[in-house]
mmCIF file of the N, C-alpha and C atoms, coordinates in Angstrom:
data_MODEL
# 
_entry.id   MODEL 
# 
loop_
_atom_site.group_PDB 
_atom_site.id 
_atom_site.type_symbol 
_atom_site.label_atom_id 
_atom_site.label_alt_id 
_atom_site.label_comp_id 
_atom_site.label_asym_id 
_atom_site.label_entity_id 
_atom_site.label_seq_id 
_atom_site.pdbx_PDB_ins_code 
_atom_site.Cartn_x 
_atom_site.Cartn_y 
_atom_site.Cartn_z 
_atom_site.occupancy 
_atom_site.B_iso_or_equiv 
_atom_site.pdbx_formal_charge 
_atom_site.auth_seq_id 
_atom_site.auth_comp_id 
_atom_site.auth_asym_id 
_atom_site.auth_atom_id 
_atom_site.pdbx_PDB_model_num 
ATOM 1   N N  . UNK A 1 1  ? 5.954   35.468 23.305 1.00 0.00 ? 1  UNK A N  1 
ATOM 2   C CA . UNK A 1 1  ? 7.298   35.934 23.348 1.00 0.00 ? 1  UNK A CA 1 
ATOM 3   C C  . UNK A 1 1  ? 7.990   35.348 22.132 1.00 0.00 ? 1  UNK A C  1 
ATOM 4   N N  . UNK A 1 2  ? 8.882   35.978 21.505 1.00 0.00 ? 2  UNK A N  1 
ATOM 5   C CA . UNK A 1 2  ? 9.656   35.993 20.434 1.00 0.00 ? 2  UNK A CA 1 
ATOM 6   C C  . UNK A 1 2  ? 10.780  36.168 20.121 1.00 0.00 ? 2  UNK A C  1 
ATOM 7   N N  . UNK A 1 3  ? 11.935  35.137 19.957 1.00 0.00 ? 3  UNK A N  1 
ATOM 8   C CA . UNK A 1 3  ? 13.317  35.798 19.445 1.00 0.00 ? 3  UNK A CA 1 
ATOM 9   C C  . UNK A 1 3  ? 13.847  35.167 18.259 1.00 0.00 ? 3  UNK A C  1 
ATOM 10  N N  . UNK A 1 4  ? 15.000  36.086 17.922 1.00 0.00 ? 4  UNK A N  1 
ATOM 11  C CA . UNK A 1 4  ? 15.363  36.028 16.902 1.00 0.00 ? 4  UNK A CA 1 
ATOM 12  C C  . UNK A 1 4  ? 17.008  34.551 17.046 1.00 0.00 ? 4  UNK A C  1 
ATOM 13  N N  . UNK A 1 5  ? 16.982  34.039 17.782 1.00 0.00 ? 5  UNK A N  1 
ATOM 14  C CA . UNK A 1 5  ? 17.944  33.694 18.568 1.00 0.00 ? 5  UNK A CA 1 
ATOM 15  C C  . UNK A 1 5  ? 18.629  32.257 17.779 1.00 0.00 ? 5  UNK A C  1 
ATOM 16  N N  . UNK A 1 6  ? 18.972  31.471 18.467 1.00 0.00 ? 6  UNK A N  1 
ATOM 17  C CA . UNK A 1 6  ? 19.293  29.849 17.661 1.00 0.00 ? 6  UNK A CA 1 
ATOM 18  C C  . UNK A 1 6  ? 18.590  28.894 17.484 1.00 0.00 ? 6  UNK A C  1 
ATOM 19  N N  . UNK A 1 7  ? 17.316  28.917 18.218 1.00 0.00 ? 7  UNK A N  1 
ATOM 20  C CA . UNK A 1 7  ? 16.447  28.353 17.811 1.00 0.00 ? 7  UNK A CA 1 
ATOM 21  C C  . UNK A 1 7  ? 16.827  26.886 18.318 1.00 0.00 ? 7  UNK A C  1 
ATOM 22  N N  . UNK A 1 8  ? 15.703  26.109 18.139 1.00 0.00 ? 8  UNK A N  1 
ATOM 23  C CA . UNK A 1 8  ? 15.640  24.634 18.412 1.00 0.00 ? 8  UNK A CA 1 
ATOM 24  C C  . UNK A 1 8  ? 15.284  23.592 17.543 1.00 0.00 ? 8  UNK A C  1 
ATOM 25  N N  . UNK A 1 9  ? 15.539  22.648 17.571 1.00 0.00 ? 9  UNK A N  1 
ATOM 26  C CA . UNK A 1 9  ? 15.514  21.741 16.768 1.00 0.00 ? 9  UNK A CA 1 
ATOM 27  C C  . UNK A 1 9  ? 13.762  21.348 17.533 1.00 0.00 ? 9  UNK A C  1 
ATOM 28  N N  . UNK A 1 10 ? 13.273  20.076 16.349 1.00 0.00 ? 10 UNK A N  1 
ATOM 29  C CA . UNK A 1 10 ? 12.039  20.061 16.728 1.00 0.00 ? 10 UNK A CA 1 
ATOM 30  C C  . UNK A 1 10 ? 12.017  18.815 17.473 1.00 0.00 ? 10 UNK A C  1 
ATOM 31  N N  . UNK A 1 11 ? 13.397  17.834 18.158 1.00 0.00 ? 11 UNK A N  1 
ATOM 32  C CA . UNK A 1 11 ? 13.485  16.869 18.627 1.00 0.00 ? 11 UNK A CA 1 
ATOM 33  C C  . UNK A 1 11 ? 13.664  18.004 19.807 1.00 0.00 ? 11 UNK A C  1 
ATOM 34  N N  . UNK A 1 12 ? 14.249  18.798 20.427 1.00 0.00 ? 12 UNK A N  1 
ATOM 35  C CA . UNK A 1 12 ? 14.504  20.008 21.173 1.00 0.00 ? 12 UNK A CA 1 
ATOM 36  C C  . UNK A 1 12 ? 13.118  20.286 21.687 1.00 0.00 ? 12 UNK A C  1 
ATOM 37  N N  . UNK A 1 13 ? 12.505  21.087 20.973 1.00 0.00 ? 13 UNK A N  1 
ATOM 38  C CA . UNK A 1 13 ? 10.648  21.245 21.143 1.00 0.00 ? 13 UNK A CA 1 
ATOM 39  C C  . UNK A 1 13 ? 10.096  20.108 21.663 1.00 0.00 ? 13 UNK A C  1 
ATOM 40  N N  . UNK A 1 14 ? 10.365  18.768 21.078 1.00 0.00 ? 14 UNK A N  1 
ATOM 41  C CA . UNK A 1 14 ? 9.524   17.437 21.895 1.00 0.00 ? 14 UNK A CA 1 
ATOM 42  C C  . UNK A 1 14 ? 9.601   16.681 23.216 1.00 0.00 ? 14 UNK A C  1 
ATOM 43  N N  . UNK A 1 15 ? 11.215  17.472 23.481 1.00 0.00 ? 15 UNK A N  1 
ATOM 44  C CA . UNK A 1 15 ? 12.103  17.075 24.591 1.00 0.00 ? 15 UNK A CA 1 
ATOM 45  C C  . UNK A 1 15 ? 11.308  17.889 25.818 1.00 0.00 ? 15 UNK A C  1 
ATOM 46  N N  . UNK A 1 16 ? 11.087  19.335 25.548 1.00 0.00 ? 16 UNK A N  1 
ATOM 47  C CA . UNK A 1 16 ? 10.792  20.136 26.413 1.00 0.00 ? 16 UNK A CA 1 
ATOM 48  C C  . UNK A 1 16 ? 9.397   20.047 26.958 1.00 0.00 ? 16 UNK A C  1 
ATOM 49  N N  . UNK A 1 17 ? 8.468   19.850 25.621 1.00 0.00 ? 17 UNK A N  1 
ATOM 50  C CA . UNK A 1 17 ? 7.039   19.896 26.108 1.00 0.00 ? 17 UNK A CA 1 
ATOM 51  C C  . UNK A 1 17 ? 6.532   17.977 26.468 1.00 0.00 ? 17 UNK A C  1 
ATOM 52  N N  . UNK A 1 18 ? 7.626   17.495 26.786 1.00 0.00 ? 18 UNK A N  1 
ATOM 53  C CA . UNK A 1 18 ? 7.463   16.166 27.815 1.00 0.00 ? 18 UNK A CA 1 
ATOM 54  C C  . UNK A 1 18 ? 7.925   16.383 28.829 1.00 0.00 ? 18 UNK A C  1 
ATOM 55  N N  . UNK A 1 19 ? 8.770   17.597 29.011 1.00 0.00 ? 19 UNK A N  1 
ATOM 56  C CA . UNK A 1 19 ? 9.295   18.009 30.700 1.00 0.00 ? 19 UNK A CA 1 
ATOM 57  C C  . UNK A 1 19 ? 11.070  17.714 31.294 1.00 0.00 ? 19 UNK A C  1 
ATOM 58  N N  . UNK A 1 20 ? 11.299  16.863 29.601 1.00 0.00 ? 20 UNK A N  1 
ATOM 59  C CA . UNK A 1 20 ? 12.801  17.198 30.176 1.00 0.00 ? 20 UNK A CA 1 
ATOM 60  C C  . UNK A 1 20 ? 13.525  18.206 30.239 1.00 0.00 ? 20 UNK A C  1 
ATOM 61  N N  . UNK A 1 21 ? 14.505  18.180 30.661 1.00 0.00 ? 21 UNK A N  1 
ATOM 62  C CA . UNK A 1 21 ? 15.439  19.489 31.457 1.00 0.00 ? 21 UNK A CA 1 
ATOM 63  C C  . UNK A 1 21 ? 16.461  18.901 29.843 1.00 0.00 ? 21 UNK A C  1 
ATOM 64  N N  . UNK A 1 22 ? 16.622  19.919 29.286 1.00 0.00 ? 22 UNK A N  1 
ATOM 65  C CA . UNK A 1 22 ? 17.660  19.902 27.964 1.00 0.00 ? 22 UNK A CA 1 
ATOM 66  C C  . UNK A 1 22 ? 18.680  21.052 27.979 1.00 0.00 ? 22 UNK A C  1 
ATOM 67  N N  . UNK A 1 23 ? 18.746  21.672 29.032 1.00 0.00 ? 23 UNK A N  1 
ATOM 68  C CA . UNK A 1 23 ? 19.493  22.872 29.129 1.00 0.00 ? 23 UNK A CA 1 
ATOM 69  C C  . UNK A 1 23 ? 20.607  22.214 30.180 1.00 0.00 ? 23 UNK A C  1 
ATOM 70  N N  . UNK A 1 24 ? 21.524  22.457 29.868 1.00 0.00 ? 24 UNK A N  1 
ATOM 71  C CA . UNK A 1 24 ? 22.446  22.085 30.907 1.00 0.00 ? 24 UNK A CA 1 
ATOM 72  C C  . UNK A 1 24 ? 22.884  23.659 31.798 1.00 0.00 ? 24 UNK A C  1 
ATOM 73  N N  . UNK A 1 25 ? 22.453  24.528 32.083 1.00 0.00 ? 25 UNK A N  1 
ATOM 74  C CA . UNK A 1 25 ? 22.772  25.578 32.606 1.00 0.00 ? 25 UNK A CA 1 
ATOM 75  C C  . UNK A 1 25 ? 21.647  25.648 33.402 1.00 0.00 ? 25 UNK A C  1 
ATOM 76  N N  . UNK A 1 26 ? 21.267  25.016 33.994 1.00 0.00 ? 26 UNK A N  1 
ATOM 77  C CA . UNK A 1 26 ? 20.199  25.045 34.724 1.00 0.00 ? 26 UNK A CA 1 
ATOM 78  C C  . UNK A 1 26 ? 18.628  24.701 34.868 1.00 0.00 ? 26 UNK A C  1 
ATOM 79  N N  . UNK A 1 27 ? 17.648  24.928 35.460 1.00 0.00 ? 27 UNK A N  1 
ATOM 80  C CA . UNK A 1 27 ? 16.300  24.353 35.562 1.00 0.00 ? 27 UNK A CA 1 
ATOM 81  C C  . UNK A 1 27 ? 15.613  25.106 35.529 1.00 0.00 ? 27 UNK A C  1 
ATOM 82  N N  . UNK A 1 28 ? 15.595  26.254 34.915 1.00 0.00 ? 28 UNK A N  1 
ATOM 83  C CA . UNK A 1 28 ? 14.616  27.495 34.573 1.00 0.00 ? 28 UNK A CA 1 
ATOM 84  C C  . UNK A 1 28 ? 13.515  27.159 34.327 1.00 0.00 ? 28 UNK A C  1 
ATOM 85  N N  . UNK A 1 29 ? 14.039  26.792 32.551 1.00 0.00 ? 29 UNK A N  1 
ATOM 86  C CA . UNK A 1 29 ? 12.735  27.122 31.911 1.00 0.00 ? 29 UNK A CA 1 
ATOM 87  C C  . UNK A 1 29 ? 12.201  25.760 31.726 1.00 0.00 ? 29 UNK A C  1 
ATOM 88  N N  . UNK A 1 30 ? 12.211  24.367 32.242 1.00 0.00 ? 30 UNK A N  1 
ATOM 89  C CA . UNK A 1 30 ? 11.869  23.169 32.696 1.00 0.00 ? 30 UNK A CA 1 
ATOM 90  C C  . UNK A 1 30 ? 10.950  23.698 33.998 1.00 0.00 ? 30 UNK A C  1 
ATOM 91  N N  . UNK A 1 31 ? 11.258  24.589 34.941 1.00 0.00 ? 31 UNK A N  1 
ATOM 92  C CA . UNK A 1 31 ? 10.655  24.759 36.202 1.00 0.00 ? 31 UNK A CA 1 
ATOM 93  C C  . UNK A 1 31 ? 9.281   25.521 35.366 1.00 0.00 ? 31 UNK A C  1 
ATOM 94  N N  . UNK A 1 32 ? 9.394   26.436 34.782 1.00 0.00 ? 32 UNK A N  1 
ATOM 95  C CA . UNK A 1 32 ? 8.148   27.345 34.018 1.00 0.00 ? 32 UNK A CA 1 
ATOM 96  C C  . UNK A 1 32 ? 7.468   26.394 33.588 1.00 0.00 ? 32 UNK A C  1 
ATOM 97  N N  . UNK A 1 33 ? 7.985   25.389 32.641 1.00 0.00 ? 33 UNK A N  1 
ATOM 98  C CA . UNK A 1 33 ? 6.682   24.554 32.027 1.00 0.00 ? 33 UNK A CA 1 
ATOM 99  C C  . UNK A 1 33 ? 6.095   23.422 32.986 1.00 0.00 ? 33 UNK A C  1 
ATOM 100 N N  . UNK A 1 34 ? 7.281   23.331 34.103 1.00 0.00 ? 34 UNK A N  1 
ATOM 101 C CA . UNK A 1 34 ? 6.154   22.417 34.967 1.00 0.00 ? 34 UNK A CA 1 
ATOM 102 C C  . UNK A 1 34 ? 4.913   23.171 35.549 1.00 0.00 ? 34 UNK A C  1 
ATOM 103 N N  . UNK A 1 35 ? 5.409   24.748 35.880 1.00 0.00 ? 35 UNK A N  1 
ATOM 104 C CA . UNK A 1 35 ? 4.230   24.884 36.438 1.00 0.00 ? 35 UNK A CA 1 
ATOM 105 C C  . UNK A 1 35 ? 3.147   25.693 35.783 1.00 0.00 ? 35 UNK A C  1 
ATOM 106 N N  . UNK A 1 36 ? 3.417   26.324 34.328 1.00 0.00 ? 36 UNK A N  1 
ATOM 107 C CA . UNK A 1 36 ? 2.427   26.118 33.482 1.00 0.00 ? 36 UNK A CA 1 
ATOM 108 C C  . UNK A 1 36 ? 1.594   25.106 33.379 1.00 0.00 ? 36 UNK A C  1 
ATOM 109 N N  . UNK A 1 37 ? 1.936   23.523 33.306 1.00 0.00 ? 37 UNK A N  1 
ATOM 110 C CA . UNK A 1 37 ? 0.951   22.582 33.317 1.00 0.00 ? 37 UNK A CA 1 
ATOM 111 C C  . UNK A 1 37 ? 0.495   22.360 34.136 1.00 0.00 ? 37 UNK A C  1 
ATOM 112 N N  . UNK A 1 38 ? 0.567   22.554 35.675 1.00 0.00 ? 38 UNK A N  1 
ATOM 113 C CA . UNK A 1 38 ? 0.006   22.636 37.089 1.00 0.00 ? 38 UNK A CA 1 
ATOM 114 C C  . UNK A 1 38 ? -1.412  23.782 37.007 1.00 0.00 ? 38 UNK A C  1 
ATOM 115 N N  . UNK A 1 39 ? -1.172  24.848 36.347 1.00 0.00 ? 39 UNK A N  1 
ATOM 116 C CA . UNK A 1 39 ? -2.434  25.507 35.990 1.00 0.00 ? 39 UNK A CA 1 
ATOM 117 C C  . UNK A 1 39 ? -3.382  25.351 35.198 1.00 0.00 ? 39 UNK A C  1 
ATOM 118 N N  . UNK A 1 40 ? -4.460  25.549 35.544 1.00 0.00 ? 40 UNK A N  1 
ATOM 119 C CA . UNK A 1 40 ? -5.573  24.779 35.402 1.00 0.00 ? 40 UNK A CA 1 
ATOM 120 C C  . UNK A 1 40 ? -6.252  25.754 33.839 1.00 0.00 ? 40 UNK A C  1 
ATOM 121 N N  . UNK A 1 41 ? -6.156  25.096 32.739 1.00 0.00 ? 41 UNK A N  1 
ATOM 122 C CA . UNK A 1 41 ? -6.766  26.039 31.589 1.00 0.00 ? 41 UNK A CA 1 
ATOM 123 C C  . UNK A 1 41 ? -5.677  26.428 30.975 1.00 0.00 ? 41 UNK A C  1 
ATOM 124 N N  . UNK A 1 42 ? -4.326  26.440 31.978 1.00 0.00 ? 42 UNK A N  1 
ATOM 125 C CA . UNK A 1 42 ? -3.122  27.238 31.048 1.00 0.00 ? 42 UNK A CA 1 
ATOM 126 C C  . UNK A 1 42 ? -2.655  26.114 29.705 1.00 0.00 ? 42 UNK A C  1 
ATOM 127 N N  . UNK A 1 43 ? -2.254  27.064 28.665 1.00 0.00 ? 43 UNK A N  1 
ATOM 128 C CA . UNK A 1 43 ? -1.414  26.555 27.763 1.00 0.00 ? 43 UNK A CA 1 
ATOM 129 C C  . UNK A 1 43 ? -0.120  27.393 27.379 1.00 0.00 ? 43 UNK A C  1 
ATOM 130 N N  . UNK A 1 44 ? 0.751   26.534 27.268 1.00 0.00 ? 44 UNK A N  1 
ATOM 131 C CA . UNK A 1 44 ? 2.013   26.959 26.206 1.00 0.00 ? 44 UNK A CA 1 
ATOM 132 C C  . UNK A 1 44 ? 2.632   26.537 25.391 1.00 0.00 ? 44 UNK A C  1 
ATOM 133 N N  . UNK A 1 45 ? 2.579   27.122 24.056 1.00 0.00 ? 45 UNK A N  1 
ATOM 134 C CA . UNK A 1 45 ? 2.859   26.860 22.874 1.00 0.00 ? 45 UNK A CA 1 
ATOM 135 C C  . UNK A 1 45 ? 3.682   27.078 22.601 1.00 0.00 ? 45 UNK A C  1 
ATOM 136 N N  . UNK A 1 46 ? 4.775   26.311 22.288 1.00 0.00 ? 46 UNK A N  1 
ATOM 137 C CA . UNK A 1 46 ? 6.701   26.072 21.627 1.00 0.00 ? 46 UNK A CA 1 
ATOM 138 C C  . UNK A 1 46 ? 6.596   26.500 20.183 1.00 0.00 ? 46 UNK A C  1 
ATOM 139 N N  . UNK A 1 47 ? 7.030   27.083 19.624 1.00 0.00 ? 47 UNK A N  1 
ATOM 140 C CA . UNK A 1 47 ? 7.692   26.657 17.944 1.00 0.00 ? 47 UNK A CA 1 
ATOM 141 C C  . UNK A 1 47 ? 8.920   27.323 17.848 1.00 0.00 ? 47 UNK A C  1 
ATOM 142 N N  . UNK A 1 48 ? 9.852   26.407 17.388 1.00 0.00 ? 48 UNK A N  1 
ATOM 143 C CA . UNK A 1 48 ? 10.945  26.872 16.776 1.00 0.00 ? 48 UNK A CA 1 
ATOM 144 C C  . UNK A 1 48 ? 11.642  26.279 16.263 1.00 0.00 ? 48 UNK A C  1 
ATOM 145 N N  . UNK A 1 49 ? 12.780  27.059 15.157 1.00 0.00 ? 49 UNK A N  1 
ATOM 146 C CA . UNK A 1 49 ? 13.682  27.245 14.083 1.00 0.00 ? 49 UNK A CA 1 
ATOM 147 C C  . UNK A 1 49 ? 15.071  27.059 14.246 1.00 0.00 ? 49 UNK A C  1 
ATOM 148 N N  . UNK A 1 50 ? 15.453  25.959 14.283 1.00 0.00 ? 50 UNK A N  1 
ATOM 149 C CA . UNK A 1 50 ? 16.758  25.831 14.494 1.00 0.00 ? 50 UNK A CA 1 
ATOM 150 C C  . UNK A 1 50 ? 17.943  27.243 13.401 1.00 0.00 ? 50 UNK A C  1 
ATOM 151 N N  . UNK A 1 51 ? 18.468  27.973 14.008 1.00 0.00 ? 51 UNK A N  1 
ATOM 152 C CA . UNK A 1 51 ? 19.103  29.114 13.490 1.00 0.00 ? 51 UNK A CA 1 
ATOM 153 C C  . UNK A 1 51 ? 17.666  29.833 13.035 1.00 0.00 ? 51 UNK A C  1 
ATOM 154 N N  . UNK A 1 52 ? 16.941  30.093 13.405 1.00 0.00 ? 52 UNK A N  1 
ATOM 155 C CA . UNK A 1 52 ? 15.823  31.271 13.156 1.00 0.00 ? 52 UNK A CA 1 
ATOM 156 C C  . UNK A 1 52 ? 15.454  31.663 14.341 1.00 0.00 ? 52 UNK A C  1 
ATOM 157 N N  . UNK A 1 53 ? 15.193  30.880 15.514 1.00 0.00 ? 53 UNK A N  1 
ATOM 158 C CA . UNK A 1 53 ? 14.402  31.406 17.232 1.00 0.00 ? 53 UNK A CA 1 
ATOM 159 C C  . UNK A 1 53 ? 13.295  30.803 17.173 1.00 0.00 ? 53 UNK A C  1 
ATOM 160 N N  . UNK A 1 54 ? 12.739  31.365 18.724 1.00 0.00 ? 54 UNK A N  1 
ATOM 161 C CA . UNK A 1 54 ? 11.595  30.573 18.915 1.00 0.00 ? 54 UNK A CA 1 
ATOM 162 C C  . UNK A 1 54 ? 10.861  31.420 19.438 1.00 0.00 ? 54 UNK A C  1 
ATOM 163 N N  . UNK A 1 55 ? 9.302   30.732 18.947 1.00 0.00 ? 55 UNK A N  1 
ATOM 164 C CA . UNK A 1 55 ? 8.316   31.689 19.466 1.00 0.00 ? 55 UNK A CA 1 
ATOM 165 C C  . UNK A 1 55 ? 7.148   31.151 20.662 1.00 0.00 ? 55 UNK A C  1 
ATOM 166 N N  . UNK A 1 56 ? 7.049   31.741 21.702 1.00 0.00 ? 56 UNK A N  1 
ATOM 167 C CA . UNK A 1 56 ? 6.253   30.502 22.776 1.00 0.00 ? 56 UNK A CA 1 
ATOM 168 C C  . UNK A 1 56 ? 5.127   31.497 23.004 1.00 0.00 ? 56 UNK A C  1 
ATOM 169 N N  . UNK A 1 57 ? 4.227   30.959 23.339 1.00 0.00 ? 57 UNK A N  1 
ATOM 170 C CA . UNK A 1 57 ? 2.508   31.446 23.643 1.00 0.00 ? 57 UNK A CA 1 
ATOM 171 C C  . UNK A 1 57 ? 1.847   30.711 24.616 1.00 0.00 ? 57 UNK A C  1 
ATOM 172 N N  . UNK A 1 58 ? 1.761   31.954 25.969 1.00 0.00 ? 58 UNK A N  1 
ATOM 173 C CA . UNK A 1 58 ? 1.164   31.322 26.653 1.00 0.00 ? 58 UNK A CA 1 
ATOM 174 C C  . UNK A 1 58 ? 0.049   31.963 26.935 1.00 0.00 ? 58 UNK A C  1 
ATOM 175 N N  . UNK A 1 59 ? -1.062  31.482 27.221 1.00 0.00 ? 59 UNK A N  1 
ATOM 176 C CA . UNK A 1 59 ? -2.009  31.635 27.216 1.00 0.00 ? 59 UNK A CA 1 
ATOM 177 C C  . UNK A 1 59 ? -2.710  31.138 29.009 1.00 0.00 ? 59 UNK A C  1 
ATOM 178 N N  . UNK A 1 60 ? -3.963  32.101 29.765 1.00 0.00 ? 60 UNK A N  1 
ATOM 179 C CA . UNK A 1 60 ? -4.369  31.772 30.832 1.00 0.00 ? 60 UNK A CA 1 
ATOM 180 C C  . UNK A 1 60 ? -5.422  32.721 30.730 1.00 0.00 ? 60 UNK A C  1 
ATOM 181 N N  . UNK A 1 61 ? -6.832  31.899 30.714 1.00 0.00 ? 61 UNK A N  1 
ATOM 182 C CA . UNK A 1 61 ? -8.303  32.309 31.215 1.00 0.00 ? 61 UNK A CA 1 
ATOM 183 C C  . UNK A 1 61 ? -8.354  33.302 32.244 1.00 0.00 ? 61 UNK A C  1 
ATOM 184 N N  . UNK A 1 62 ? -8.777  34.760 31.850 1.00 0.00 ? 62 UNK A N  1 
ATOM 185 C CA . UNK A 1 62 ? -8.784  35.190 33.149 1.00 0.00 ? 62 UNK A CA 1 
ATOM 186 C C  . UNK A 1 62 ? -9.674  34.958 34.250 1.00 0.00 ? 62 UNK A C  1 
ATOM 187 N N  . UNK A 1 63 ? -10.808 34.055 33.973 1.00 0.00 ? 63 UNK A N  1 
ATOM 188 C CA . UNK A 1 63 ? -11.265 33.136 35.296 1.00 0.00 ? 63 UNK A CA 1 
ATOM 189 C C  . UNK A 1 63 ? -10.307 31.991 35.841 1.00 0.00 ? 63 UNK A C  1 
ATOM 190 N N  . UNK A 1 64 ? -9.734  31.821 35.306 1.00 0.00 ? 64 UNK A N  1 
ATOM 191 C CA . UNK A 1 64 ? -8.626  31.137 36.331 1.00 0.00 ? 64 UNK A CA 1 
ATOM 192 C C  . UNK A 1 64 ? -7.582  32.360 36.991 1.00 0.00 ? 64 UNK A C  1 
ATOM 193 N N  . UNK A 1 65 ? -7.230  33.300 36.670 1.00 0.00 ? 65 UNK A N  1 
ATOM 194 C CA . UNK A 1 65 ? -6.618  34.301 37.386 1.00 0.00 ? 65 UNK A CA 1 
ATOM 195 C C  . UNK A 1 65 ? -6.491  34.076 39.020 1.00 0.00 ? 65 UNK A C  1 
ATOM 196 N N  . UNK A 1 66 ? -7.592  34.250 39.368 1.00 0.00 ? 66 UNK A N  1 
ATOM 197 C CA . UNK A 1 66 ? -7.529  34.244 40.543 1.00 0.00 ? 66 UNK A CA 1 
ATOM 198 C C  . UNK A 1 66 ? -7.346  32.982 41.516 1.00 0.00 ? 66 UNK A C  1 
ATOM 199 N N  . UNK A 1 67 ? -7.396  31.757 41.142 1.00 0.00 ? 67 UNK A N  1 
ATOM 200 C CA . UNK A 1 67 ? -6.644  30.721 41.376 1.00 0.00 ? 67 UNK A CA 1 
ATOM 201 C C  . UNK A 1 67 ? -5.438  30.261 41.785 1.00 0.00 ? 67 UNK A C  1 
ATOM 202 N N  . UNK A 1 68 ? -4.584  30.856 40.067 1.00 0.00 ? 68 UNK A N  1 
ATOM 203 C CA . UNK A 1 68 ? -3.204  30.919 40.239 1.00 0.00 ? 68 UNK A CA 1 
ATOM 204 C C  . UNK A 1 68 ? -2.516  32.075 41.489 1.00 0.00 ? 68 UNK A C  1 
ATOM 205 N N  . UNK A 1 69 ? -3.055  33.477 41.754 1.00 0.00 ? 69 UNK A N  1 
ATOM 206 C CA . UNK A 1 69 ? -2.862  34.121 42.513 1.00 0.00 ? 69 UNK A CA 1 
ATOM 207 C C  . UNK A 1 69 ? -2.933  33.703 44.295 1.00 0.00 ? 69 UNK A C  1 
ATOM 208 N N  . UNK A 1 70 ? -3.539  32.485 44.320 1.00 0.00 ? 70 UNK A N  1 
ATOM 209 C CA . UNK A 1 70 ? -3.953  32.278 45.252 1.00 0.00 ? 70 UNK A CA 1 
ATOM 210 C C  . UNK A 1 70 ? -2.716  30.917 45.686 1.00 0.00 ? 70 UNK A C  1 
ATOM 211 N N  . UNK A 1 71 ? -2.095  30.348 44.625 1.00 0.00 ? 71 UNK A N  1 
ATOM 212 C CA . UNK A 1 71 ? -1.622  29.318 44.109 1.00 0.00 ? 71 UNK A CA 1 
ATOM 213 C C  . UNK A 1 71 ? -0.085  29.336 44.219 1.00 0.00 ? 71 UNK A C  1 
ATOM 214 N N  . UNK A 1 72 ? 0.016   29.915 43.441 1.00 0.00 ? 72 UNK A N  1 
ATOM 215 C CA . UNK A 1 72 ? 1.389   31.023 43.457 1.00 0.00 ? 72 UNK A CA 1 
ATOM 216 C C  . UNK A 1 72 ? 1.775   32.126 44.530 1.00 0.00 ? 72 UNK A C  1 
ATOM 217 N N  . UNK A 1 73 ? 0.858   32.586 44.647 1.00 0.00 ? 73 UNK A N  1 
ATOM 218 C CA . UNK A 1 73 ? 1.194   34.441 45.152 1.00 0.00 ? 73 UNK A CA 1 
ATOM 219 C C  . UNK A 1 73 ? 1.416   35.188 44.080 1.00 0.00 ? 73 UNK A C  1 
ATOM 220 N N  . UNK A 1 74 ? 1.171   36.477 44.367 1.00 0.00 ? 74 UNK A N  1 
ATOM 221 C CA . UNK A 1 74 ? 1.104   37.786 43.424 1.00 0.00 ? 74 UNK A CA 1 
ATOM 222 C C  . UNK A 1 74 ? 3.017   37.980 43.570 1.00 0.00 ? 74 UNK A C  1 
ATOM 223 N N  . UNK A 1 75 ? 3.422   38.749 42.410 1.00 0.00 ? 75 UNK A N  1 
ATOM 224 C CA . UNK A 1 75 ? 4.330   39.204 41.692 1.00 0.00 ? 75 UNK A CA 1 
ATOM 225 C C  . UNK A 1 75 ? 4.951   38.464 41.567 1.00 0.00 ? 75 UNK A C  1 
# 
């Protein structure tokens, strides 16, 4: 996923992928990366541009698929 948006600083990026909550509007996207790292094989990849956006990549084995489905629930 990709935007063109405000982007983050890279103290911002270091904050997030240790799991702090840096958003003061809520626990969204802190809740996503906790449970990205709860899956087993998953990765997600941060980069971004303070005034350029950010680009994140996540990535999941589809032999783990059926895990997370089981883990989670479907939709």
């Amino acid at each position: 996923m990709r935007d063109d948006g405000v982007g983050m600083t890279e103290e911002q990026v270091k904050a997030l992928n240790n799991g702090e909550n840096i958003f003061s509007n809520g626990i969204g996207f802190t809740n996503v990366l906790r449970r990205v790292k709860e899956m087993p094989s998953a990765t997600l990849s941060i980069t971004s541009k303070k005034d350029e956006g950010t680009t994140m990549v996540f990535i999941q084995p589809l032999k783990e698929l059926q895990h997370v489905e089981n883990y989670y629930g479907r939709g």
